[in-house]
PLY file of the C-alpha trace (Angstrom):
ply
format ascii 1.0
element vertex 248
property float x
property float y
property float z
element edge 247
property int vertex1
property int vertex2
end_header
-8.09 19.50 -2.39
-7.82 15.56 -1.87
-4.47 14.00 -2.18
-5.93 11.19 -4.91
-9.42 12.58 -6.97
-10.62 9.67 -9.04
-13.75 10.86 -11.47
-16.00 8.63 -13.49
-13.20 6.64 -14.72
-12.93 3.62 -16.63
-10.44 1.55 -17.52
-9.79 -1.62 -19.55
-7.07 -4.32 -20.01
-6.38 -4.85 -23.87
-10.10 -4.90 -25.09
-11.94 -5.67 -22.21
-13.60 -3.40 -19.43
-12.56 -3.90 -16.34
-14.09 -1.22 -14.09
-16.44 1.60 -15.40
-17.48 4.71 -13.78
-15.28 4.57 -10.97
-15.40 7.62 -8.18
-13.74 7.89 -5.39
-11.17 10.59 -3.25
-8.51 9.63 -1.00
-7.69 12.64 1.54
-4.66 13.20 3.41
-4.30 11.46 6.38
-6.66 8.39 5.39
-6.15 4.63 5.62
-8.37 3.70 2.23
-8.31 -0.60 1.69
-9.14 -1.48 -1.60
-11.08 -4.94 -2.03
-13.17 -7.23 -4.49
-13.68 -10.00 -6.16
-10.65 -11.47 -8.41
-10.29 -10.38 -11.66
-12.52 -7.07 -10.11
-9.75 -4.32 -11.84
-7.66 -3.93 -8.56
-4.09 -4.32 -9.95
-5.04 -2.26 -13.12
-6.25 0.40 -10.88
-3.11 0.26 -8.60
-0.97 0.65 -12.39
-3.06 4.01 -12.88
-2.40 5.34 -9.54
1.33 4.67 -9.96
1.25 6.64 -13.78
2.07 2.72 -15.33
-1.16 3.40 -17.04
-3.22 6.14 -18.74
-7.48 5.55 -17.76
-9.46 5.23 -20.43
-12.49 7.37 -19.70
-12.63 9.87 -16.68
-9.64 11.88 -14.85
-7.21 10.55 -12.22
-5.63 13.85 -10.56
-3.05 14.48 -7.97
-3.97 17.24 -5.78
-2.90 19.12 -2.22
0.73 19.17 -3.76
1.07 15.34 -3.45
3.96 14.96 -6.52
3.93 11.16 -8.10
7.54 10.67 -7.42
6.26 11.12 -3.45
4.28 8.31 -3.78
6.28 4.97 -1.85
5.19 1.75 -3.17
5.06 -1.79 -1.90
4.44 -4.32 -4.40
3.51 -7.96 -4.08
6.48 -10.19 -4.26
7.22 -12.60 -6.50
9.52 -15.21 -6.29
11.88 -14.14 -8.29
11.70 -10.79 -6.32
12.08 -12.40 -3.47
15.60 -14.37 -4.72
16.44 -10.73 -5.29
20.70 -10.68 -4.68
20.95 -7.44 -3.01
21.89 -6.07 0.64
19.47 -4.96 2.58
21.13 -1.58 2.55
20.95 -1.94 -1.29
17.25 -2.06 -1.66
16.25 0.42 0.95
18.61 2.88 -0.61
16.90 2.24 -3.89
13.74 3.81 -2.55
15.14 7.33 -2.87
16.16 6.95 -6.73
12.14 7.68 -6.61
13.02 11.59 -6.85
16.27 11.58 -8.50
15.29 11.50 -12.23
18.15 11.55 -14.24
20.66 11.65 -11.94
20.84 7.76 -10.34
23.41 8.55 -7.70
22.81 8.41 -4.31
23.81 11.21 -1.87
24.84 11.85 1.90
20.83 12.90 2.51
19.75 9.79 0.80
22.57 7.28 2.61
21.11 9.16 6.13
17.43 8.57 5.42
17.92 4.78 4.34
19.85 4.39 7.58
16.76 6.55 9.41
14.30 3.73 7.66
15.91 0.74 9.01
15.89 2.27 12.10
12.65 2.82 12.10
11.40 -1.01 10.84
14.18 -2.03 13.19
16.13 -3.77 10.77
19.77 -1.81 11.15
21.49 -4.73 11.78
20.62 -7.05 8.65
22.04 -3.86 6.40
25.09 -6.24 5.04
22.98 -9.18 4.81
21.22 -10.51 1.35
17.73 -9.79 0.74
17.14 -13.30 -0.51
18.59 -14.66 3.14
15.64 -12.80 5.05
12.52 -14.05 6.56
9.11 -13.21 4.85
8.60 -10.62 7.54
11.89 -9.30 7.48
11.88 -9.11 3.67
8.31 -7.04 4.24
10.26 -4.68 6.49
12.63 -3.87 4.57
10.67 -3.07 1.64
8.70 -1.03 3.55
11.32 0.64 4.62
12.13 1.29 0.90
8.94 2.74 0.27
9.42 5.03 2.95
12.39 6.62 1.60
10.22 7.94 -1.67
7.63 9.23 0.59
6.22 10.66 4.28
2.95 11.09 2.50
1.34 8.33 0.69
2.37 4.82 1.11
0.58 2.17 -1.72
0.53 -1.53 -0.86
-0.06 -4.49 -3.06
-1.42 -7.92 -1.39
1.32 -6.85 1.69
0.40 -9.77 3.97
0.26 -12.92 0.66
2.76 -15.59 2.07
3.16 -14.38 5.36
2.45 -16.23 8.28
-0.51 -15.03 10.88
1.79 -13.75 13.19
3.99 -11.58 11.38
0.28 -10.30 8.97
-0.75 -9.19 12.66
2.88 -7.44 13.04
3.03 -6.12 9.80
-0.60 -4.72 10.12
0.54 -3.20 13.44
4.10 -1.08 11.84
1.08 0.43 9.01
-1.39 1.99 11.42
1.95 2.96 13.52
2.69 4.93 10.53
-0.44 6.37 9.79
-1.17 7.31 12.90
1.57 8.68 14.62
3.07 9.59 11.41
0.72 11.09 9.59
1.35 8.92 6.46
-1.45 8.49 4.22
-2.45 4.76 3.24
-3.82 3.22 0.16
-3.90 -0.85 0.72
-5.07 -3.43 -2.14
-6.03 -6.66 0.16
-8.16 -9.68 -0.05
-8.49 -9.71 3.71
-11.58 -7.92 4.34
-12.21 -8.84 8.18
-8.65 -7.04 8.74
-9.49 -3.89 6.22
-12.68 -3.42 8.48
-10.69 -3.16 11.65
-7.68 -1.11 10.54
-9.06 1.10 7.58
-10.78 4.19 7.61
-12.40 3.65 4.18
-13.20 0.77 1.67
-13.28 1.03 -1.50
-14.99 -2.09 -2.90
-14.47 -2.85 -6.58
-17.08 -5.17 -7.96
-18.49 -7.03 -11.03
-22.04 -6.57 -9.85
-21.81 -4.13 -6.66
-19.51 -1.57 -5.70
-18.92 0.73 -2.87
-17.08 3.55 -1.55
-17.78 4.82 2.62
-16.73 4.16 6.07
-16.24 0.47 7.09
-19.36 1.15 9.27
-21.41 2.11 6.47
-19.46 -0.47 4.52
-20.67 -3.85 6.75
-24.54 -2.66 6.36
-23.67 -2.46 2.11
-24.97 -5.17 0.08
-21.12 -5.53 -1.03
-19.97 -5.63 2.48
-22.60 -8.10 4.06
-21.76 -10.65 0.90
-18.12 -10.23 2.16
-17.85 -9.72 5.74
-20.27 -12.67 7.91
-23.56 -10.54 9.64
-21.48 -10.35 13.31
-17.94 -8.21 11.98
-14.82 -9.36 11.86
-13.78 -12.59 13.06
-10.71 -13.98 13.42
-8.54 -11.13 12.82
-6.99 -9.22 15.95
-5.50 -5.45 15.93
-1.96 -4.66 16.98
-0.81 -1.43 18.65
3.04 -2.58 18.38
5.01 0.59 18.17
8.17 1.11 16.45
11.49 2.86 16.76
10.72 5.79 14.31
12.80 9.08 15.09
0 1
1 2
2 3
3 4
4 5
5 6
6 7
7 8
8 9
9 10
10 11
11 12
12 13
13 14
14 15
15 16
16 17
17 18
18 19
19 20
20 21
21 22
22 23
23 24
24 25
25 26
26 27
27 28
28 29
29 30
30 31
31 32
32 33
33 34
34 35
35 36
36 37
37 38
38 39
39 40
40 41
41 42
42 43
43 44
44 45
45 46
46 47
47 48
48 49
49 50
50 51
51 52
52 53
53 54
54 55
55 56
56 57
57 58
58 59
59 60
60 61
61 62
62 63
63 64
64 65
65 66
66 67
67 68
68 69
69 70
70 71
71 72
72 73
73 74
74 75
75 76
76 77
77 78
78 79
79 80
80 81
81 82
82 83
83 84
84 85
85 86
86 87
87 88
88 89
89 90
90 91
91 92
92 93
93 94
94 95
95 96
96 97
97 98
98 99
99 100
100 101
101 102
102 103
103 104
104 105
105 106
106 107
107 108
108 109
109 110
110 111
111 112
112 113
113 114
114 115
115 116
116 117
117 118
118 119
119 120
120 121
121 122
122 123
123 124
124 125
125 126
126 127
127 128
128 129
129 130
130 131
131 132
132 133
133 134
134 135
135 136
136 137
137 138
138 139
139 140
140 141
141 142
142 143
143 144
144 145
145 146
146 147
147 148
148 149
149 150
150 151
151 152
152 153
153 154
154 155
155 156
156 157
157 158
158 159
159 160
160 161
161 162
162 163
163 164
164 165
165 166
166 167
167 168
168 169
169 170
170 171
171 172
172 173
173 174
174 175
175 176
176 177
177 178
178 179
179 180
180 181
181 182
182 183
183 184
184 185
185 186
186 187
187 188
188 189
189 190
190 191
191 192
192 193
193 194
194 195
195 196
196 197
197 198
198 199
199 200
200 201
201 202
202 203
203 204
204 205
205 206
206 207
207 208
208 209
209 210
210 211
211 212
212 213
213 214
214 215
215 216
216 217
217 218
218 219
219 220
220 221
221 222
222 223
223 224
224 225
225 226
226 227
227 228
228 229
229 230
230 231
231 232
232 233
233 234
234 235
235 236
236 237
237 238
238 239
239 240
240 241
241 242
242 243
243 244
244 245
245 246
246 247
């Protein structure tokens, strides 16, 4: 059974539709982008695969014993989120309070995977510094890092590259197919950067006013969604990273 199983579903924000008949299955092991128009229904779908919303019409189900508190989540920042007054050891921590219902403590296992995180996005040695001191890149890091200590199976992504710089979008693209590839984590990415969802995804799932599609980015640039979205040659402009990272 799929990891993610999405069935005829609609949703709506207060009284308006904003997708209908939405299908689609996300499989373990696959690198799904999410794109569209504005407006499309992305961030309302995104609150229904988190559980921050019921759908209206359809069935969203979990399935191959993927639990929803095993799902790590990277949101878009704000800027009050990024002003946020914590250590960077404070926020990856947080990650693991993911599985801890009730009980908001943090344990030895917890304390050793946050460390194992920070290893891993190589950011050890900013643990004592403030979150609101960091770079854009480094403050993507260590979220990410966060998000990996709810999960080594499915790793949601909000907008990840808005604000950053070319450079460290390239970089940041880079740690995500490190992960998926060589760590078999499953990725679900909301972007407006289509020419870089082509090159890194496996899947696109195109949520549209008019057009939709769900496929392969091969079969996805011969769409009539992808060609009004992606220009007639590929993807320009946009160049793949193999950068690896220290992961244990």
């Amino acid at each position: 059974m799929a990891y993610l199983t999405c069935e005829n579903v609609t949703l709506r924000y207060e009284s308006t539709t904003v997708l209908e008949h939405l299908s689609f299955q996300v499989e373990q092991g696959d690198y799904l982008c999410i794109v569209g128009e504005n407006g499309s229904g992305k961030s309302t779908l995104m609150k229904c695969l988190l559980g921050l919303k019921a759908v209206d019409e359809g069935r969203l189900v979990l399935g191959d014993g993927l639990k929803r508190s095993e799902i790590g989540y990277l949101p878009q920042q704000s800027m009050i989120q990024r002003d946020f007054p914590a250590s960077v050891q404070e926020v990856v921590l947080s990650g693991c309070l993911n599985s801890h219902g009730l009980h908001p403590f943090y344990t030895k296992k917890d304390r050793a995977r946050a460390e194992e995180q920070m290893k891993c996005m190589r950011i050890t040695e900013l643990a004592d510094r403030c979150y609101r001191e960091l770079s854009g890149g480094q403050q993507q890091r260590v979220l990410l890092a966060r998000a990996l200590c709810a999960t080594g199976k499915l790793l949601l992504l909000d907008e990840p590259a808005t604000g950053l710089d070319p450079l460290v979008t390239t970089e940041l693209y880079g740690i995500l197919e490190h992960l998926h590839r060589d760590h078999g984590i499953t990725v679900i990415m909301v972007t407006h950067d289509v020419e870089c969802a082509v090159r890194h995804a496996k899947t696109i799932l195109h949520i549209g006013k008019k057009t939709s599609f769900f496929g392969s980015c091969t079969d996805y640039l011969q769409s009539e969604a992808g060609k009004a979205f992606v220009d007639a040659d590929g993807c320009v402009g946009c160049h793949s990273t193999h950068e690896e990272v220290a992961c244990s």
